[in-house]
C-alpha positions in Angstrom: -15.2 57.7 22.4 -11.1 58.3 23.2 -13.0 61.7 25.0 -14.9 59.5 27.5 -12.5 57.1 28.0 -10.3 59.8 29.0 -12.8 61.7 31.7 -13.0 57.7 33.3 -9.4 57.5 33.8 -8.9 60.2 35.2 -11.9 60.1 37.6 -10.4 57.0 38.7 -7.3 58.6 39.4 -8.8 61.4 41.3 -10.9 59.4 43.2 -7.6 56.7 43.7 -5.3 59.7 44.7 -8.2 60.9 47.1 -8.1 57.8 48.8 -4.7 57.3 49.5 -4.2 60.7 50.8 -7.2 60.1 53.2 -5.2 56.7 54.1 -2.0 58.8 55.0 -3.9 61.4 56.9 -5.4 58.5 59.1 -1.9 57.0 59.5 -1.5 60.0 62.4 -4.1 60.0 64.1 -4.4 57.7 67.3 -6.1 54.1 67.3 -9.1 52.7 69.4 -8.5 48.9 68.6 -6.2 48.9 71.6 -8.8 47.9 74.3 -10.8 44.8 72.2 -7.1 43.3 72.1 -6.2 43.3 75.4 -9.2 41.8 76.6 -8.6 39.3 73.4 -5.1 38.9 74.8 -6.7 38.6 78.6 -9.0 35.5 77.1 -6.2 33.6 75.9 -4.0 34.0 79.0 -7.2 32.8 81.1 -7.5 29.3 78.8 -4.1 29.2 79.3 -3.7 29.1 83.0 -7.1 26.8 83.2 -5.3 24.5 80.9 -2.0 24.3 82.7 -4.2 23.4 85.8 -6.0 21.0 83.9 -2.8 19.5 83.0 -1.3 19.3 86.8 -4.4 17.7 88.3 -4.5 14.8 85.4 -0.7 14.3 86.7 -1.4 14.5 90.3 -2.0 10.5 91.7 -6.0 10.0 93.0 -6.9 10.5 96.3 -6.9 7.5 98.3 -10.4 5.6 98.8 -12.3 6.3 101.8 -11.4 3.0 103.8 -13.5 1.6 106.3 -13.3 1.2 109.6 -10.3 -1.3 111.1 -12.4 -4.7 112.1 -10.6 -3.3 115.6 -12.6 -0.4 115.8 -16.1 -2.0 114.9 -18.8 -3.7 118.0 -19.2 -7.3 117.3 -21.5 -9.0 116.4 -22.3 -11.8 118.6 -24.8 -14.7 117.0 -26.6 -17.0 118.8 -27.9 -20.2 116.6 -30.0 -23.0 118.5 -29.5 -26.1 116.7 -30.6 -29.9 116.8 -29.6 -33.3 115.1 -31.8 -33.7 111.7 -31.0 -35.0 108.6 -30.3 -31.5 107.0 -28.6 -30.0 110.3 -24.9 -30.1 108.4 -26.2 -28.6 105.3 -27.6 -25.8 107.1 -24.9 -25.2 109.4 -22.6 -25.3 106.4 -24.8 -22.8 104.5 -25.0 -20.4 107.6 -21.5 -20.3 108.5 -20.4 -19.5 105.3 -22.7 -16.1 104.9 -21.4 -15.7 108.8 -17.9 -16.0 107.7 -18.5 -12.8 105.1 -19.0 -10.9 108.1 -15.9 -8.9 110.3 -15.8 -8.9 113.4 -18.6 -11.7 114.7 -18.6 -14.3 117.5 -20.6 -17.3 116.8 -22.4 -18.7 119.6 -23.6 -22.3 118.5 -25.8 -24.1 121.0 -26.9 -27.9 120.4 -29.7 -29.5 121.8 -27.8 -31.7 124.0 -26.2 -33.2 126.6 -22.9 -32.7 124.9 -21.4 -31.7 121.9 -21.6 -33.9 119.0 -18.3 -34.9 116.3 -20.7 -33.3 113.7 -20.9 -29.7 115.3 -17.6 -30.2 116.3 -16.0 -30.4 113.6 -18.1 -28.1 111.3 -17.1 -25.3 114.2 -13.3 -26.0 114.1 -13.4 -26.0 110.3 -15.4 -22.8 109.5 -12.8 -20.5 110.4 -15.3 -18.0 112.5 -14.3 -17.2 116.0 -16.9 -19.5 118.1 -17.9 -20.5 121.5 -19.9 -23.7 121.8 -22.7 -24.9 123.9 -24.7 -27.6 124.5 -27.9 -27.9 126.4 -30.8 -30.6 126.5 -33.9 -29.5 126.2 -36.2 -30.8 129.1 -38.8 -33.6 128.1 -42.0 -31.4 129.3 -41.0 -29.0 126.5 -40.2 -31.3 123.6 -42.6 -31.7 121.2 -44.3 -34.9 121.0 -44.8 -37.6 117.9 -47.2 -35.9 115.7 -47.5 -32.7 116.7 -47.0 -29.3 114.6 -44.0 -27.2 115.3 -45.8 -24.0 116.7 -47.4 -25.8 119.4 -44.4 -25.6 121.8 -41.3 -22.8 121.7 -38.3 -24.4 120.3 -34.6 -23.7 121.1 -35.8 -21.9 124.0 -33.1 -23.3 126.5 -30.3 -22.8 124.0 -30.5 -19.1 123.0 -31.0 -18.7 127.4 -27.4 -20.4 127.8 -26.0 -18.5 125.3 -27.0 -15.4 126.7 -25.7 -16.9 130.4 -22.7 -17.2 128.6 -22.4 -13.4 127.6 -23.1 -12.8 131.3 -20.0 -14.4 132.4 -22.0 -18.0 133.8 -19.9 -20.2 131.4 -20.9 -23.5 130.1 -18.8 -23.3 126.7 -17.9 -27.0 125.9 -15.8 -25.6 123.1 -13.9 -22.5 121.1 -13.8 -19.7 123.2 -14.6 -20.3 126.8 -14.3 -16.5 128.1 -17.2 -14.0 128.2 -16.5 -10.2 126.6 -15.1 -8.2 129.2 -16.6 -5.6 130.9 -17.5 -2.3 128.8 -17.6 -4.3 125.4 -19.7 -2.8 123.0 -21.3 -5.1 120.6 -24.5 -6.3 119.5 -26.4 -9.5 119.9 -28.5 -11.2 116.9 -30.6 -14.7 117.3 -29.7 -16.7 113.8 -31.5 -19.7 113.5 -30.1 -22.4 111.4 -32.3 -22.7 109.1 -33.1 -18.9 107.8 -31.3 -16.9 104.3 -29.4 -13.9 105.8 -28.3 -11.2 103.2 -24.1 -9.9 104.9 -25.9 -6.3 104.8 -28.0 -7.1 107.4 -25.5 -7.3 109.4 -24.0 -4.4 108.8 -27.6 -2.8 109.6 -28.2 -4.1 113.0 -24.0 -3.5 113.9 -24.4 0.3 115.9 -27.1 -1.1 117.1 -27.8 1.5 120.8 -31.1 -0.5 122.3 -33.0 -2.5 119.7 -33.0 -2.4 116.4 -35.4 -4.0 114.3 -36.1 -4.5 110.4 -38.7 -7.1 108.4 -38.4 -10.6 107.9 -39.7 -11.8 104.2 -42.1 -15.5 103.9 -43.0 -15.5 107.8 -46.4 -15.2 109.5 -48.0 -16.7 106.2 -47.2 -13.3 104.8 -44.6 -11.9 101.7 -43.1 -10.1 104.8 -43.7 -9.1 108.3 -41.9 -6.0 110.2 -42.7 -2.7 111.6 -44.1 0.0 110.3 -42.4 3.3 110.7 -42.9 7.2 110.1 -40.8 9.6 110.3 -37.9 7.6 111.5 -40.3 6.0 114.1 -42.0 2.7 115.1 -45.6 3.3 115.2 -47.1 0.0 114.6 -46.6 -3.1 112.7 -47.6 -5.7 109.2 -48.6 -9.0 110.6 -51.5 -10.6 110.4 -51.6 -13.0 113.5 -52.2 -11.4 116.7 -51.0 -8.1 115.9 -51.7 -6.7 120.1 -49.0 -8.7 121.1 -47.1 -6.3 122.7 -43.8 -7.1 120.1 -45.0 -9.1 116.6 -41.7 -9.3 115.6 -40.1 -12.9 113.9 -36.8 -13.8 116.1 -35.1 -13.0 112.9 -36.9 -9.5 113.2 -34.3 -7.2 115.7 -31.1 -7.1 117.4 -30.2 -6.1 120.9 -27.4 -3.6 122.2 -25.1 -6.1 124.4 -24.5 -3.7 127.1 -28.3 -3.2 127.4 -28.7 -7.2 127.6 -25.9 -7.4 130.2 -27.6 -4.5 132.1 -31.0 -6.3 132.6 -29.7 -9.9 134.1 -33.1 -11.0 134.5 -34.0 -11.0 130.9 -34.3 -13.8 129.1 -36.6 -16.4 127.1 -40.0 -17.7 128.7 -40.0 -21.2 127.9 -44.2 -21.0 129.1 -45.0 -17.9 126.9 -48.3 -18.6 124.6 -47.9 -19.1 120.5 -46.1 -16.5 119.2 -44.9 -14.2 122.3 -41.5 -15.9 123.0 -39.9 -12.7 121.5 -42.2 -10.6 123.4 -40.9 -12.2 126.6 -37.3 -11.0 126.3 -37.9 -7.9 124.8 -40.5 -6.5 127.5 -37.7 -6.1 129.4 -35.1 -4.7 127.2 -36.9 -1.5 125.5 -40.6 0.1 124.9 -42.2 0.0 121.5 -41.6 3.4 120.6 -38.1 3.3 121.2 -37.4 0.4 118.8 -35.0 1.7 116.3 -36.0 1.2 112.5 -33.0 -0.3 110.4 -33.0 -1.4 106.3 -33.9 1.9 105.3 -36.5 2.3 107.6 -37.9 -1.1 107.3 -38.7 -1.2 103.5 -35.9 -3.4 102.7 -35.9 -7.2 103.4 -32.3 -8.3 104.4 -32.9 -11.9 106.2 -35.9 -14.6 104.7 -37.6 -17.1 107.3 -36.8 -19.9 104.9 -37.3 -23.8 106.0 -35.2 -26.6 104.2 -37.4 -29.5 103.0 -37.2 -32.5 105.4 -35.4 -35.3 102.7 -38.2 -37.9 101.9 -35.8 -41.4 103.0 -38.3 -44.0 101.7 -35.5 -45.4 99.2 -32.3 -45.2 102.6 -35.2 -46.9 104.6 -35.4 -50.1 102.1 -31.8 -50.5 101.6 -31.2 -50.3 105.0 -33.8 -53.3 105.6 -32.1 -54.9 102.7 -28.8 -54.9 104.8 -27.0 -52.2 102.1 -28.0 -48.9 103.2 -25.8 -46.2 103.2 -22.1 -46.1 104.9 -23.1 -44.5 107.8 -19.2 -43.5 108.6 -19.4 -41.2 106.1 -21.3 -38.0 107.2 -24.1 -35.8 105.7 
């Protein structure tokens, strides 16, 4: 037993003194591990420099926002409202110029239905902050519409939106606000607003580089969710109505906007006061611009950005017998 025990030592010694002489011998001879750490090396330096310029950018301050253009720079926007005395003409007006006064840069031309202004319009205009020119013209008895009959019969606020565009052309007639026309070379655009309508503020911004006509749907008009053109591949080639749909423009008033320097270029266009049902658009606009050249807006017309809304007229049956009882309503203070 001390025999074997003896041979295994000393095995292990050989094999031990083997071993390290092996370890001395490879002690001179040259290494290969040299390349895998440089490139190690490399790596780190790389993460390293990426971090340092991480580090600088999260100190640098953030660019500045795009701004917009200065209101200086931008065409305005000149709106032409028709308007009459009704029970619900103030809450309307108020309504309208509030949306208007979201807007830069727009010149609101308010024309009443008659003879002169009135205190109301008056003063609504001089409070709403919006730069303004008022009008005021009656509109003849031949083209009123008579007791009892429906609203579509006859064009309404045709003489109104005709002497607010003699106005543009430098014919005057401003009772109020300001009196001067845009100078020559003005660019701008020109949008018919009745009072009574629900305008989104990015419409205007659609129609505002408006170069001949531009033109986008209307929603709850025609007896339809929406009316407008219908456009393909960045064209006008037809229209969605359903009423007469060969009149040469179906298109709501609300429905386009006109280039000012176009309008001022074709002094004989203007409102027909005689057109049939539904072609009192058609009348200005066959003289402005061809069908073809109409120039989609709202993302090519599938967006609707104004609504031909109508205010309920107030049911006064409760006024009407107070006032025959001798205690209606102060009528100093104003609605």
């Amino acid at each position: 037993m001390k025999l074997k025990l003896k041979n295994v030592f000393l095995a292990y010694f050989l094999v031990s003194i083997a071993g390290l002489l092996y370890a001395l011998v490879q002690l001179g001879q040259p290494c290969d591990c040299l390349p895998p750490l440089r490139a190690a090396a490399e790596q780190l330096r790389q993460k390293d420099l990426r971090i340092s310029q991480l580090q600088a950018d999260l100190r640098r301050p953030p660019p500045a926002p795009a701004q917009p253009p200065e209101p200086e720079a931008l065409p305005t926007i000149y709106v032409i409202t028709p308007t009459y005395a009704r029970l619900v003409q103030k809450a309307e007006l108020v309504r309208l110029s509030q949306t208007l006064s979201l807007v830069p840069r727009l010149h609101w031309l308010l024309v009443e239905d008659a003879e002169s202004p009135t205190p109301l319009v008056s003063g609504l205009l001089a409070a709403s902050g919006l730069l303004f020119t008022h009008l005021a013209v009656l509109t003849p008895k031949a083209q009123r519409l008579r007791e009892g009959e429906p609203g579509w019969v006859r064009p309404r606020g045709v003489e109104q939106r005709n002497k607010a565009l003699d106005w543009l052309r430098g014919r005057g007639g401003a009772v109020g606000g300001e009196k001067d026309p845009p100078p020559p070379g003005t660019q701008g655009v020109v949008y018919f607003a009745d009072d009574d309508n629900t305008y989104s503020r990015e419409l205007f911004k659609e129609m505002r580089w408006t170069r001949g006509v531009s033109v986008w749907p209307v929603g709850l008009v025609g007896g339809l969710r929406f009316e407008g053109p219908r456009v393909q591949d960045g064209r006008v080639v037809g229209f969605h109505t359903a009423w007469e749909p060969n009149r040469p423009f179906p298109l709501d008033m609300a429905g386009f906007a006109v280039a000012l320097p176009l309008l001022l270029a074709k002094p004989n266009a203007q409102f027909d006061a005689t057109a049939p049902r539904g072609h009192l658009e058609s009348s200005l606009l066959s003289h402005l611009v061809d069908p073809k050249d109409l120039e989609p807006r709202a993302a090519n017309c599938t967006q609707v950005l104004v609504w031909h809304t109508r205010t309920e007229k107030p049911k006064m049956k409760q006024e009407e017998q107070l006032q025959r009882q001798g205690q209606g309503s102060d009528p100093a203070i104003e609605v």
